[in-house]
TORSETI-642744 format. One record per residue: residue in one letter; x, y, z of N, C-alpha, C, CB in turn; residue number from 1. Coordinates in steps of 0.1 Angstrom, whole numbers, plus 2048, in hexadecimal, padded with zeros to 3 digits. Glycine has a CB too. Example, Ala and Ser with C-alpha at 12.3 -4.5 7.8 and 13.67 -1.06 7.14 Angstrom:
<atoms>
ATOM  r   nX   nY   nZ  caX  caY  caZ   cX   cY   cZ  cbX  cbY  cbZ    k
ATOM  a  884  7C7  84E  87B  7D3  84E  884  7DF  84E  871  7D3  85A    1
ATOM  s  880  7EA  847  889  7F5  847  881  800  84F  88D  7FA  839    2
</atoms>
This chain:
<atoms>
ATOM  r   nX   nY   nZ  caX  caY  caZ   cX   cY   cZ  cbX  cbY  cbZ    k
ATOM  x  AC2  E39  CB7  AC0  E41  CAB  AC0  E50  CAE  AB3  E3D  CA3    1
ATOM  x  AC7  E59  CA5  AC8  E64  CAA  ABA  E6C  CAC  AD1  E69  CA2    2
ATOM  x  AB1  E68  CA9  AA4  E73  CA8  A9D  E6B  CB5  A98  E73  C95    3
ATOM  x  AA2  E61  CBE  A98  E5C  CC8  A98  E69  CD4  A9C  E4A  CCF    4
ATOM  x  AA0  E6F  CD9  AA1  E79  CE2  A92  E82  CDB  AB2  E81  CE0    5
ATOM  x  A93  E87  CCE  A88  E91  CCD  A7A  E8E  CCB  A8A  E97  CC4    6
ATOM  x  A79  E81  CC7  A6E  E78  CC9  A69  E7A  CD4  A70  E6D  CC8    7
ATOM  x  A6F  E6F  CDE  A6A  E70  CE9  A66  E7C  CF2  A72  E6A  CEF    8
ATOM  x  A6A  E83  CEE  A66  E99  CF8  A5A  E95  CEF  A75  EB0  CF3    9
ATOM  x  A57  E99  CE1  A51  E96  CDB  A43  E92  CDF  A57  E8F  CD6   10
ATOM  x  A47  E85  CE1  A3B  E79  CE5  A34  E7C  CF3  A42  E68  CE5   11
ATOM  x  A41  E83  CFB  A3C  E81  D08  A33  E90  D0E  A4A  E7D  D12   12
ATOM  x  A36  E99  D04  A35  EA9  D04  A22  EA7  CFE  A44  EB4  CF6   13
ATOM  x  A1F  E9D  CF5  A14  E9A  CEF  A07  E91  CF8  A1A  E93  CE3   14
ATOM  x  A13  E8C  D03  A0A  E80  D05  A10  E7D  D18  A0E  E71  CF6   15
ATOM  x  A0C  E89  D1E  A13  E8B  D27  A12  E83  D34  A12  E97  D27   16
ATOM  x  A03  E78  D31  9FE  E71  D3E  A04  E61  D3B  9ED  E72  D3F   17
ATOM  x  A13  E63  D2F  A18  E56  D31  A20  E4E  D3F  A20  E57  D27   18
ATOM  x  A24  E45  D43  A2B  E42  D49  A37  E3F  D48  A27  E3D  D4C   19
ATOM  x  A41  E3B  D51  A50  E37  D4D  A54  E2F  D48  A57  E36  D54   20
ATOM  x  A48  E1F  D4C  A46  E17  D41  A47  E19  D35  A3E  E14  D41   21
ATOM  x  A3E  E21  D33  A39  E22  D24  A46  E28  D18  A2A  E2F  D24   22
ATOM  x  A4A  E36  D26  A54  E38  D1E  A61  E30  D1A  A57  E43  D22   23
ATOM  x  A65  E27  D23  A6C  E1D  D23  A66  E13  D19  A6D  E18  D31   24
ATOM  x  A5F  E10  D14  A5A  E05  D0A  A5A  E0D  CFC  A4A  DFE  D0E   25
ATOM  x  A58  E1A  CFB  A5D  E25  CEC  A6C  E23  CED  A58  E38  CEE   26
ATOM  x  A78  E23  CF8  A82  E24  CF6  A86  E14  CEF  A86  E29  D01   27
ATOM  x  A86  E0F  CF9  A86  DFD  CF5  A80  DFD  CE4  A76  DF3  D02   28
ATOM  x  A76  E00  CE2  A6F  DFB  CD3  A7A  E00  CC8  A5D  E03  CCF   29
ATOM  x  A84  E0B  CCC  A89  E0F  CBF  A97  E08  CC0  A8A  E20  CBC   30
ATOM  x  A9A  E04  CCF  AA7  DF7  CCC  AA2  DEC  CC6  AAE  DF1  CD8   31
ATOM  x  A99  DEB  CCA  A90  DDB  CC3  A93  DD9  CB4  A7D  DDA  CC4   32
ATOM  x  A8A  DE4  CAF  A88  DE5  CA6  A95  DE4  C9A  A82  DEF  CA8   33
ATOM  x  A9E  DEB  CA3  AB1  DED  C9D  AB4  DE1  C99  AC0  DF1  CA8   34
ATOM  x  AB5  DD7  CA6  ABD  DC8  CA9  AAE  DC3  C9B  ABB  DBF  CC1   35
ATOM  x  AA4  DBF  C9F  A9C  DB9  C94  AA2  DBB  C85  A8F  DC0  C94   36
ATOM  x  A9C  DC5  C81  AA0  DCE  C72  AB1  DC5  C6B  AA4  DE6  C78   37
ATOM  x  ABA  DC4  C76  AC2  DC1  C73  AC2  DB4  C6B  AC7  DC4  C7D   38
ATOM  x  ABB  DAC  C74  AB5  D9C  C6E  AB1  D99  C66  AAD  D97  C72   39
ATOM  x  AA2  DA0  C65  A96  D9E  C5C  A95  DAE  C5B  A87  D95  C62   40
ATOM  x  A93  DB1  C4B  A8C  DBF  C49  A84  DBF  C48  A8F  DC6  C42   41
ATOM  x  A7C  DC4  C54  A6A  DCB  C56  A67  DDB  C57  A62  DC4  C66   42
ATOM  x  A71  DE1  C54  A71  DED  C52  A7A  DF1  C44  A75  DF3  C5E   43
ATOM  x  A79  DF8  C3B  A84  DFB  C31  A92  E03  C36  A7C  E05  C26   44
ATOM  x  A9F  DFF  C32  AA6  E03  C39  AAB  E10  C37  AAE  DFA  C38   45
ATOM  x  AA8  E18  C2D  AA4  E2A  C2F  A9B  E2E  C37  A9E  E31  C24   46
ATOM  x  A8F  E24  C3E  A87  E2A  C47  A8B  E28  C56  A79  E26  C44   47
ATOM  x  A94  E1C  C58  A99  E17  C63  A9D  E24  C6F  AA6  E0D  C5E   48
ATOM  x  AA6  E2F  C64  AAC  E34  C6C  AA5  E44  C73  AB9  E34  C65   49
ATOM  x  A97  E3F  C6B  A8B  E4A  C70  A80  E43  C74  A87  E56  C65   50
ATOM  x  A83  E3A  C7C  A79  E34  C82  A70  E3B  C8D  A7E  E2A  C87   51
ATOM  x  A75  E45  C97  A6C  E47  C9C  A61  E52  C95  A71  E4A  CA7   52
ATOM  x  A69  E5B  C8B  A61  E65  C86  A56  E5B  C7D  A6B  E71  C7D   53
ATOM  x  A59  E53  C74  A4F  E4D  C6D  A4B  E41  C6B  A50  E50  C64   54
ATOM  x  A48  E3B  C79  A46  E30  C7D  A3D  E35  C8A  A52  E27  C7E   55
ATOM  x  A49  E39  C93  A40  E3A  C9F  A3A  E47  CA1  A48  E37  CAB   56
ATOM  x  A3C  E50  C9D  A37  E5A  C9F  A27  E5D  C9A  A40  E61  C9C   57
ATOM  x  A2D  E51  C8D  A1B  E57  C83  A13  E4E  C85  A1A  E59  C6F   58
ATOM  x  A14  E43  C8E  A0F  E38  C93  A07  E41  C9E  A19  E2C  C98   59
ATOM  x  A12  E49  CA6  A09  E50  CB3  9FF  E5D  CB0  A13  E56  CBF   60
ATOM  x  A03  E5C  CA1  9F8  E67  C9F  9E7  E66  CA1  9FA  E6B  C92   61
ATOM  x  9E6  E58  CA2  9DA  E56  CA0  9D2  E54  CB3  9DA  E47  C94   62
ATOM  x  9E0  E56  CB9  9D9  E5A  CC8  9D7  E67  CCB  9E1  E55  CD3   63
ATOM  x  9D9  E71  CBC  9D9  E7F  CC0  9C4  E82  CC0  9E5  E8A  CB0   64
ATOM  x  9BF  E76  CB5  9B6  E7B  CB5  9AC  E71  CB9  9B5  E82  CAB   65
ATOM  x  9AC  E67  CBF  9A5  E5F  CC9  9B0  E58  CD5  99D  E53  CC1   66
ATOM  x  9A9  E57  CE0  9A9  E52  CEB  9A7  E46  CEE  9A4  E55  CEF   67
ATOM  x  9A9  E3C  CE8  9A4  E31  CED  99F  E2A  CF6  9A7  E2E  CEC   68
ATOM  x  996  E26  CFA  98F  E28  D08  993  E18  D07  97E  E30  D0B   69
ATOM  x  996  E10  D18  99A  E02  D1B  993  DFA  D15  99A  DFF  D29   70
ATOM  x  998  DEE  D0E  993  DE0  D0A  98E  DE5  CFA  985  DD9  D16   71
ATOM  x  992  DF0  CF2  98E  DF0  CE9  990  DE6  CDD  991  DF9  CE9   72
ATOM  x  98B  DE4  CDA  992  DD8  CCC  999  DDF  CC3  985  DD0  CC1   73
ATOM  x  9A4  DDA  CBA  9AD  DE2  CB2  9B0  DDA  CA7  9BA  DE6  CBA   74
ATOM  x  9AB  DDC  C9D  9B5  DD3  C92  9BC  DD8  C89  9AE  DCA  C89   75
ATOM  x  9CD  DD5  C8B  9D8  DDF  C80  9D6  DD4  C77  9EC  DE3  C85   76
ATOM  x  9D1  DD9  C67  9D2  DD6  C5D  9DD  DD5  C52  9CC  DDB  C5B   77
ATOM  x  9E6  DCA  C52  9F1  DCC  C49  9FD  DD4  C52  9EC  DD4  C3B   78
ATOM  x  9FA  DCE  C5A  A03  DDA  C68  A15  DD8  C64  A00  DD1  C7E   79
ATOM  x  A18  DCA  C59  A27  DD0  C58  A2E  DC9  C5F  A29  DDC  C5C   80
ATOM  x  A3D  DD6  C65  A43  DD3  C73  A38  DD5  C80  A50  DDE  C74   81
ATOM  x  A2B  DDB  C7D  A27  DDC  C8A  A22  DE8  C8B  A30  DDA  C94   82
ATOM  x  A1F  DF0  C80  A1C  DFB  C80  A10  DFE  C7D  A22  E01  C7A   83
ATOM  x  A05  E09  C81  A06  E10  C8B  A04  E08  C9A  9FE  E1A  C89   84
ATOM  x  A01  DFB  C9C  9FB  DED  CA4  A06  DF2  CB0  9FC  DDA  C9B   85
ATOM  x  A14  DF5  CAD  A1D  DEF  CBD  A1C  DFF  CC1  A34  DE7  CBB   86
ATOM  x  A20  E08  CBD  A21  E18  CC4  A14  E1A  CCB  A23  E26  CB8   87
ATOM  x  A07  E16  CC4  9F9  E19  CCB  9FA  E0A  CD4  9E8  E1A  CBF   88
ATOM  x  9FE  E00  CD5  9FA  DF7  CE0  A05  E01  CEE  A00  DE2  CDB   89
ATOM  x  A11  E01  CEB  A15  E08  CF7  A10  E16  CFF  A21  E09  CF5   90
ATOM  x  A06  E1D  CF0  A05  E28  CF5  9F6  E26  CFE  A06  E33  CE9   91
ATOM  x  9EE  E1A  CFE  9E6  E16  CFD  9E2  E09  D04  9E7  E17  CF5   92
ATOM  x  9E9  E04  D13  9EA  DF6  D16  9DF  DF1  D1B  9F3  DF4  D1E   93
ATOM  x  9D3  DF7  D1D  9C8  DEA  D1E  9BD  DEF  D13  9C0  DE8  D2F   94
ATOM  x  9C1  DEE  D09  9BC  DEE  CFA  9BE  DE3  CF0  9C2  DF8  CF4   95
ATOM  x  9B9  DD9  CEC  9BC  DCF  CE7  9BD  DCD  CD4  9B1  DC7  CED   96
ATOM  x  9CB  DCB  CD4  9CF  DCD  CC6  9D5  DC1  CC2  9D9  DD9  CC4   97
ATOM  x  9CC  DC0  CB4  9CC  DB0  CA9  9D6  DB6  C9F  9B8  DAA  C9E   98
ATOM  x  9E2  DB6  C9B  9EA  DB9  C8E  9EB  DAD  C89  9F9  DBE  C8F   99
ATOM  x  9E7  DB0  C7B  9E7  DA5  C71  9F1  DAA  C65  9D8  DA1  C6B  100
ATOM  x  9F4  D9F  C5E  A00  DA2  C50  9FD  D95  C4D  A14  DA7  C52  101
ATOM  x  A00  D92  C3C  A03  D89  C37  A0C  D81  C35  A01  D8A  C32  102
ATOM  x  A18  D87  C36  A26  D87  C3A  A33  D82  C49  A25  D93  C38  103
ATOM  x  A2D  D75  C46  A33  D6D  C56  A3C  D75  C57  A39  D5C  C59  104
ATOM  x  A4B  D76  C57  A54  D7C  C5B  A51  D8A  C65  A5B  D80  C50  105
ATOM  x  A4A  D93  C5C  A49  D9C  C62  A41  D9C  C70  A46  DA3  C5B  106
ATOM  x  A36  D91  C6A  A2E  D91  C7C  A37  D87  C85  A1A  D8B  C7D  107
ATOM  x  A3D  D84  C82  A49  D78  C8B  A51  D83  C96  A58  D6F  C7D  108
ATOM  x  A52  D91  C8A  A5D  D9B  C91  A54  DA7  C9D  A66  DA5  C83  109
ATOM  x  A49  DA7  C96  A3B  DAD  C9D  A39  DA6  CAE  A2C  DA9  C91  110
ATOM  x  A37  D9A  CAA  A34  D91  CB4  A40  D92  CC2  A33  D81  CAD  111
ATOM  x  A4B  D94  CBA  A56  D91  CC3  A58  D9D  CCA  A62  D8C  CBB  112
ATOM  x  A57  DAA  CC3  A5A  DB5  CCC  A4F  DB7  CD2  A5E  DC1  CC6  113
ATOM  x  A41  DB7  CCF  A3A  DB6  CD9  A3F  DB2  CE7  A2F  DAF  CD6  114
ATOM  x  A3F  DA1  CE6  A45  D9D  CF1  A51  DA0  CF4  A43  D93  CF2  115
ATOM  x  A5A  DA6  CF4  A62  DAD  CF9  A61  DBA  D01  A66  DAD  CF0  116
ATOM  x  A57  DC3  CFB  A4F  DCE  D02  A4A  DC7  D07  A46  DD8  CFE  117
ATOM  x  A43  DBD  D0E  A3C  DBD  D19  A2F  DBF  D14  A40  DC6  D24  118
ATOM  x  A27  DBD  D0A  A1A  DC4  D01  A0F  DBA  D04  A1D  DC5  CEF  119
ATOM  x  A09  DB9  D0F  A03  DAF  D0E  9F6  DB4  D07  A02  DA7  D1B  120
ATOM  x  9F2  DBE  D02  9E4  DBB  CFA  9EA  DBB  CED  9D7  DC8  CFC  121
ATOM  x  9F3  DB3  CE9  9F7  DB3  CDA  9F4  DA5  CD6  A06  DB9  CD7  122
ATOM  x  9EF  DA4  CCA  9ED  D93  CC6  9F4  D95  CB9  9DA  D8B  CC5  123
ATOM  x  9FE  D92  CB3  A02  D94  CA3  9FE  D88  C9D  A12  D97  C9F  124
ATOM  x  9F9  D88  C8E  9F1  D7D  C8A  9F6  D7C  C79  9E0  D7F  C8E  125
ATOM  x  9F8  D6F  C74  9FC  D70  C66  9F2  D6D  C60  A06  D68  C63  126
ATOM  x  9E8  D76  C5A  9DC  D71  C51  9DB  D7D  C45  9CB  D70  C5A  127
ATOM  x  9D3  D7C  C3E  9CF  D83  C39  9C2  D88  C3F  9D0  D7F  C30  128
ATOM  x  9C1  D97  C3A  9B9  DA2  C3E  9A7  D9C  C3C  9BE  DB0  C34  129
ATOM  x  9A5  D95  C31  99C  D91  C30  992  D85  C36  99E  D93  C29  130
ATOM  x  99B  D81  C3E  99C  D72  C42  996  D76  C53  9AF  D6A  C40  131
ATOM  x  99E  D85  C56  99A  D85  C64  98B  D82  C68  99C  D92  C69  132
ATOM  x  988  D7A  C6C  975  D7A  C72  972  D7D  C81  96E  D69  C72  133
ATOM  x  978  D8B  C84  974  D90  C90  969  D9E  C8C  983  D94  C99  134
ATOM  x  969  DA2  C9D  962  DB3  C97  96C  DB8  CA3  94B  DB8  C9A  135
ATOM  x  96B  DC6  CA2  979  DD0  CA7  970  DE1  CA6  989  DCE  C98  136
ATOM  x  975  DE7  CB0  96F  DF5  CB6  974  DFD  CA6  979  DFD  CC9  137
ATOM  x  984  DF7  CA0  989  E02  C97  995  DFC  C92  98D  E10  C9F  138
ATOM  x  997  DFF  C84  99D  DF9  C7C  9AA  E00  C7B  996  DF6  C72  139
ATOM  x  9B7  DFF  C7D  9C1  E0A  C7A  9C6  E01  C6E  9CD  E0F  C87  140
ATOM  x  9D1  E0B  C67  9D8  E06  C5D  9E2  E16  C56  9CC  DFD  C53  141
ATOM  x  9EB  E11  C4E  9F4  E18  C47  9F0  E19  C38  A01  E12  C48  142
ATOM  x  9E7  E19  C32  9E8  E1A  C27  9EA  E12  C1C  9EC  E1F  C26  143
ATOM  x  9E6  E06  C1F  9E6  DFD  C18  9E0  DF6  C0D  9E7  DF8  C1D  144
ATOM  x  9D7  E01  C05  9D2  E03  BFD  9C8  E14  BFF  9CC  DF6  BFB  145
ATOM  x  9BB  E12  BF4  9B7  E1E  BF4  9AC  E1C  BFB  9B7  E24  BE9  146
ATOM  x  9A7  E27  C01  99C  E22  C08  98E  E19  C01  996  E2F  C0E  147
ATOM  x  989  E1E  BF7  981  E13  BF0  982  E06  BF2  982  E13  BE4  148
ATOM  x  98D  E02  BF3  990  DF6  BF5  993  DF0  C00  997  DF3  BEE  149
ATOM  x  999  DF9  C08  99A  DF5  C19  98A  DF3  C22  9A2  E05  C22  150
ATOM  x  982  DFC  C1A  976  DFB  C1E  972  DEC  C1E  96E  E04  C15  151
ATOM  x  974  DEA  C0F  971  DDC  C0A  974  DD1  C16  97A  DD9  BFD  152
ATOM  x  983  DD2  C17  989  DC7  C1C  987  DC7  C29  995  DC5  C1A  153
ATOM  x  985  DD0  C36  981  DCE  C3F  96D  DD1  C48  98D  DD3  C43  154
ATOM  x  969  DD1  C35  957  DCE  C39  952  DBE  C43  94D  DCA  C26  155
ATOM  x  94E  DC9  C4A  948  DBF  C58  951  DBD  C63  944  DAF  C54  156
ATOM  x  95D  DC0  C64  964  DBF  C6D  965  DC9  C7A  96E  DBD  C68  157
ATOM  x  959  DD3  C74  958  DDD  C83  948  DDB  C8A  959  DF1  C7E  158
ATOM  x  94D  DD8  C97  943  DD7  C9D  93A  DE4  CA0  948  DD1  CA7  159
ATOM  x  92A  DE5  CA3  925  DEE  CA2  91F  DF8  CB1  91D  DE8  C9A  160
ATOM  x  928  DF4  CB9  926  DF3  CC4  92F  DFC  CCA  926  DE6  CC8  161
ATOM  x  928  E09  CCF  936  E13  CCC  939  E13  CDD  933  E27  CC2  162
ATOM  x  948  E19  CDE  94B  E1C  CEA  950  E2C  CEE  955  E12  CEC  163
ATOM  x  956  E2F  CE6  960  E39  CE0  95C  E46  CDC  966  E34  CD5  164
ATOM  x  964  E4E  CDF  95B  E5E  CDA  95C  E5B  CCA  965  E72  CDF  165
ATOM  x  95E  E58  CC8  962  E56  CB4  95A  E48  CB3  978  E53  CAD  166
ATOM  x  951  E4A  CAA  947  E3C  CA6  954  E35  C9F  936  E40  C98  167
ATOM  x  952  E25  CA7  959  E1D  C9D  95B  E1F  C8F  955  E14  C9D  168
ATOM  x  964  E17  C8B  969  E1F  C7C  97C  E1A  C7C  967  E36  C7E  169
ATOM  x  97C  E1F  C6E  98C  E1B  C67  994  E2D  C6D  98A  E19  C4E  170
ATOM  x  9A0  E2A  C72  9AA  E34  C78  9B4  E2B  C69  9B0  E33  C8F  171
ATOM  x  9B4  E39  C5F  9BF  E33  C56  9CA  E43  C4E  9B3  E28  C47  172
ATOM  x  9D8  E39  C51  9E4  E44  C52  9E5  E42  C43  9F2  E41  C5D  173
ATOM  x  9E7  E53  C3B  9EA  E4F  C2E  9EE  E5E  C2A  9DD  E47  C26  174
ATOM  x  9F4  E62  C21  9F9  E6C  C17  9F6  E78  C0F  9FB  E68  C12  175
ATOM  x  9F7  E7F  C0A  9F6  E82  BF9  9E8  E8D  BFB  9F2  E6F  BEE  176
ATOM  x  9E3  E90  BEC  9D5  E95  BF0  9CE  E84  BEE  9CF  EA3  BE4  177
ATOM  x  9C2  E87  BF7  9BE  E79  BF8  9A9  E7D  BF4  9C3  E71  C0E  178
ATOM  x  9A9  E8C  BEE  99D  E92  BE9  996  E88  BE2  9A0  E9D  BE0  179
ATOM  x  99C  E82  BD5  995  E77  BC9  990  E6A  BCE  99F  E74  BBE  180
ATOM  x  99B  E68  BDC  99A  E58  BDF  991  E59  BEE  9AD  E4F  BE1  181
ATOM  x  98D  E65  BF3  983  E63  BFD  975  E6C  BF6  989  E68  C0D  182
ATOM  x  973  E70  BEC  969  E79  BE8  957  E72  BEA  96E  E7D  BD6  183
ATOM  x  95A  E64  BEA  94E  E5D  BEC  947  E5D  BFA  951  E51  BE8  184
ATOM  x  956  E5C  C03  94E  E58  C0F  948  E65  C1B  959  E4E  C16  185
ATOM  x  93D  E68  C16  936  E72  C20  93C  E74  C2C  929  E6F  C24  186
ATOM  x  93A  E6F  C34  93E  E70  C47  94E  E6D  C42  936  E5E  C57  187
ATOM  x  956  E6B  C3C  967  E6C  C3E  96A  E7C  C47  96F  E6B  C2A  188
ATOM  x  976  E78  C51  97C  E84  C52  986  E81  C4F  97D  E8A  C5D  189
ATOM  x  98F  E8C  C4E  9A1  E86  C4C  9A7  E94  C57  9A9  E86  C35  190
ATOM  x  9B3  E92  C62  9B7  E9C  C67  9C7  E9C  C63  9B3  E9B  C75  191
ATOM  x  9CF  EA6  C64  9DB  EAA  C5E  9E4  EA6  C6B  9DB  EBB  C58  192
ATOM  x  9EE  E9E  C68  9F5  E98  C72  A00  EA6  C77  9FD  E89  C6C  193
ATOM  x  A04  EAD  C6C  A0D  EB9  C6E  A08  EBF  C7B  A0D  EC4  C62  194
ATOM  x  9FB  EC4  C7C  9F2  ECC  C85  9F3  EC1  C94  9DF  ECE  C7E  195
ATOM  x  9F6  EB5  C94  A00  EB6  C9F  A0E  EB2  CA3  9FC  EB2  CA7  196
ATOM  x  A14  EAE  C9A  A22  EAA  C99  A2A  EB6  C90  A23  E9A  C92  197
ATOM  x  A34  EC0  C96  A3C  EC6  C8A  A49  EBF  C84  A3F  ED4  C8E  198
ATOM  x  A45  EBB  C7C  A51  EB6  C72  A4A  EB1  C64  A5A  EA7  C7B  199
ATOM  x  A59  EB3  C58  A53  EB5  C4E  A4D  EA5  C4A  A5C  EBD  C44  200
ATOM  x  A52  E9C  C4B  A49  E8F  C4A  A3D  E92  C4B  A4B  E86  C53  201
ATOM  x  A37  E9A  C51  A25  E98  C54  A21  EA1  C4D  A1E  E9A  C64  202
ATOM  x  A25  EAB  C42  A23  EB4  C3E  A12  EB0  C32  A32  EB9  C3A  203
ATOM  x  A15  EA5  C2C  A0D  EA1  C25  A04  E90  C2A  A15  EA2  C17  204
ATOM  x  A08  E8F  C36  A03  E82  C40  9F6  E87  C44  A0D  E7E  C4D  205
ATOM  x  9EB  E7C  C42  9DA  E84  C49  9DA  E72  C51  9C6  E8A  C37  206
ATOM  x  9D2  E73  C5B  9C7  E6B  C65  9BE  E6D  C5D  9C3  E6E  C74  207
ATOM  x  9B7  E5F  C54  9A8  E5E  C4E  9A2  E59  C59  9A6  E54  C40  208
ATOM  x  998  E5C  C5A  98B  E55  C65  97E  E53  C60  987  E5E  C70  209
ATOM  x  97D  E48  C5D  971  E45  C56  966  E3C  C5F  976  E3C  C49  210
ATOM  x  95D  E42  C65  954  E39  C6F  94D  E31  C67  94A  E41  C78  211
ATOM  x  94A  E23  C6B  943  E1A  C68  939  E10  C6D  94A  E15  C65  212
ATOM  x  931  E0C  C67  931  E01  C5A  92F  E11  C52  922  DF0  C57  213
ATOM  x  930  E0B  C45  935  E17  C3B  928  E11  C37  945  E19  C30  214
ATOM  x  91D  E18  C33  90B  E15  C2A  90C  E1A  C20  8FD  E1A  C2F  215
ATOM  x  905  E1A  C14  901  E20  C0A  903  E30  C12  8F1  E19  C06  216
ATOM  x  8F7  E33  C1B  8F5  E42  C1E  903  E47  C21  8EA  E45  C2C  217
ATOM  x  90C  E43  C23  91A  E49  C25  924  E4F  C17  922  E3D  C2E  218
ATOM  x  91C  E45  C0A  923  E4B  C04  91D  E51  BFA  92C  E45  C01  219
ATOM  x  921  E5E  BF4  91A  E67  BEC  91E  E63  BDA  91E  E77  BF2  220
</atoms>
């Protein structure tokens, strides 16, 4: 794809203690992704051909503002083709990431490129979100509803047991002004993805960070 050259300077200019591996498994994921898509569509095929900008890139945004420290628990919520779950497992390899969807196909195609990268902390799982009965350091996800309700759906699934400079909590990628739909939750931050990626895609893209369990005292 013509935008993987600028990506990668990109990714690697950002994240400079990657390896050749790693970079070799970002190159690999966007042929994968090609040959897949072709099959089964798990990406839309206007977004296919800006995959790294808005797939992989805004997936790695969320390593701009934590670190994930080894054996972390991870659960991608409604993760999709795999998103943000496969760019943070490679950026990320002894970090342990659960992607769930409701949608066999797509975790059929999840599952497969994993193993294809070589991903071994990747488990892709066909359930629904509510069904999961684990606990996890941090919840990622794309926006798959509004937070009120993401809250809802993944109550009790964070463990309280922190590791991390960032108290456990939801890492959630989303849009727009998002003023009305986080105004309740006290401790919410949200950081502007533009402020580290330049390109106009991120122009109106924020990282919500919502630490958790979410209590009464959190919301005003």
């Amino acid at each position: 794809m013509n935008n993987l050259k600028k990506v990668l300077n990109i990714i690697k200019s950002n994240f400079p203690d990657l390896t050749d591996y790693q970079i070799k498994q970002f190159k690999d994921l966007t042929i994968l992704y090609e040959n897949w898509n072709n099959k089964i569509n798990v990406i839309s095929r206007k977004d296919i051909s800006e995959l790294n900008i808005r797939h992989v890139l805004h997936s790695l945004s969320i390593a701009k503002v934590i670190n994930f420290l080894p054996k972390t628990k991870i659960l991608d919520v409604g993760t999709g083709g795999g998103f943000p779950g496969i760019p943070l497992a490679i950026m990320f390899p002894e970090v342990l990431f659960h992607l769930t969807d409701s949608i066999g196909k797509k975790i059929k195609v999840v599952q497969a490129i994993a193993n294809d990268l070589g991903l071994k902390n990747v488990v892709a799982e066909k359930i629904r979100s509510e069904n999961v009965n684990q606990q996890y350091d941090f919840i990622v996800s794309r926006a798959v509803t509004n937070m009120s309700n993401f809250v809802k759906i993944v109550n009790g699934k964070i463990s309280s047991k922190n590791k991390n400079q960032l108290k456990n909590g939801i890492l959630y990628l989303k849009g727009g002004d998002l003023s009305e739909e986080l105004k309740d939750f006290k401790h919410v931050k949200s950081f502007k993805i533009n402020s580290y990626f330049n390109d106009t895609f991120f122009d109106t893209k924020k990282i919500v960070y919502l630490p958790m369990p979410c209590t009464d005292k959190d919301i005003r």
